[in-house]
N, C-alpha and C positions, 0 to 999 in steps of 0.2 A: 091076840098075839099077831104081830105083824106078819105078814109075807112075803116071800123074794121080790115077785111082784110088785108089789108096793111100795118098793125100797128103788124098783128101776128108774133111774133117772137118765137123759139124755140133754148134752148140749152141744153148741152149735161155736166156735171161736173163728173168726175172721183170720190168717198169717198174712201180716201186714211186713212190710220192711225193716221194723225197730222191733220183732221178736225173730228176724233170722239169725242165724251164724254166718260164719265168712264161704258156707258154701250154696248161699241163697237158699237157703231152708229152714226152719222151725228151731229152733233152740230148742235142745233136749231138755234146759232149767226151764224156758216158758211149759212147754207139753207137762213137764213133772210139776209143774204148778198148777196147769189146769187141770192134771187126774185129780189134784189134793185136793182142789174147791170142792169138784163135782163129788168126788166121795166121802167127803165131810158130811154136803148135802145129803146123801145115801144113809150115810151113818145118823145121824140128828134123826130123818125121818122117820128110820127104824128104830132108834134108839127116844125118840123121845124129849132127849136131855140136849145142850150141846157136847157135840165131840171133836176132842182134839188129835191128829194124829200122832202114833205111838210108833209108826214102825213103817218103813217100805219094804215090803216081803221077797217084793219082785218086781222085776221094771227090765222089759225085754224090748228094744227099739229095734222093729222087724225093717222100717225102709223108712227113708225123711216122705215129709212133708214140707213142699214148697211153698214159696210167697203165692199169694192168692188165690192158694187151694182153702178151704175148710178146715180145720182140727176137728171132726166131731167126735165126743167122749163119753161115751157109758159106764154108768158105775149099780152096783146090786149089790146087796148085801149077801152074801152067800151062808155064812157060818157065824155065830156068835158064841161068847165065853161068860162069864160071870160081873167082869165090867168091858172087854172086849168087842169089837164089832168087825169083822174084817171082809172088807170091800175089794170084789171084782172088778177091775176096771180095763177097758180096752179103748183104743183110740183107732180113726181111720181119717185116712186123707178122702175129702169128698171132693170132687171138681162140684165149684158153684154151677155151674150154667146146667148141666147133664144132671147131677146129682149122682153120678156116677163114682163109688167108696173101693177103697182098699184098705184091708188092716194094715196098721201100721205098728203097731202095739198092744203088747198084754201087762198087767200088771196086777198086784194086791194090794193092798196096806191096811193096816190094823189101826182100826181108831180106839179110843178110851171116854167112857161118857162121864162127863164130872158137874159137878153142883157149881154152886154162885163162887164156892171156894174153893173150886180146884180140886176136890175131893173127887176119886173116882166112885163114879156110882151103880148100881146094879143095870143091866139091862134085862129088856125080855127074852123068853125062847123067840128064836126062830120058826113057820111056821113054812113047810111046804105043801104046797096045794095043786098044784098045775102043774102037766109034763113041761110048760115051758121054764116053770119053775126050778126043776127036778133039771131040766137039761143044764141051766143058766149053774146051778149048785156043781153038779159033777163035775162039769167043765175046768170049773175054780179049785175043786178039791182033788183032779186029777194033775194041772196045772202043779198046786203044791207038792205031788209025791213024784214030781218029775218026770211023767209018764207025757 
């Protein structure tokens, strides 16, 4: 059985000039496309199968992200359902040169894992192992009960 862990992925997006808006910053559609890769990624790993997203649960844009700052994205699997997978994900602005991050974003979205034909298909339990695990999971499930 998979675990949180195992499902953490991290990436790294350049903000170039052709993904700002008219206020020299990050396009909220580029950022909500890059959470959907990375937590694709998240989901498939734990899941196995490919998965397609089924749902954005939540999408909180705490401060922009400027041109030639960093987007960096994290996504984890927190919780899973019967064919479900729903992925934690947070975004910060990093200054390239410093390395120096700010959140910028928190988000969820639910993936669905399906066969060659579209069929949704079973996933595994979830498996938590580690406080880091167990903190990454609450986080996400207090996030959903609005707390």
């Amino acid at each position: 059985m998979p675990t949180v862990l195992e499902t953490h992925i991290q990436n790294r997006f350049r903000v170039q000039p052709n993904h700002a808006n008219n206020n020299d910053t990050l396009h909220g559609g580029n950022l909500m496309k890059w959470l959907d890769e990375v937590g694709a990624m998240s989901a498939m790993r734990f899941a196995g199968e490919t998965c397609v997203t089924a749902r954005v649960n939540e999408l909180d844009f705490e401060r922009p992200i400027g041109i030639g700052d960093t987007a960096l994205v994290e996504a984890f699997v927190y919780d899973a359902g019967r064919t479900s997978v729903h992925v934690g994900l947070r975004a910060w602005r990093e200054e390239p040169r410093s390395g120096e991050t700010e959140r910028t974003t928190e988000s969820s979205f639910t993936f669905v894992a399906i066969d060659a034909d579209g069929a949704a298909v079973p996933v595994p339990e979830l498996t938590v192992e580690s406080d880091r695990g167990r903190e990454l999971q609450a986080r996400m499930l207090e996030v959903e009960d609005g707390v």
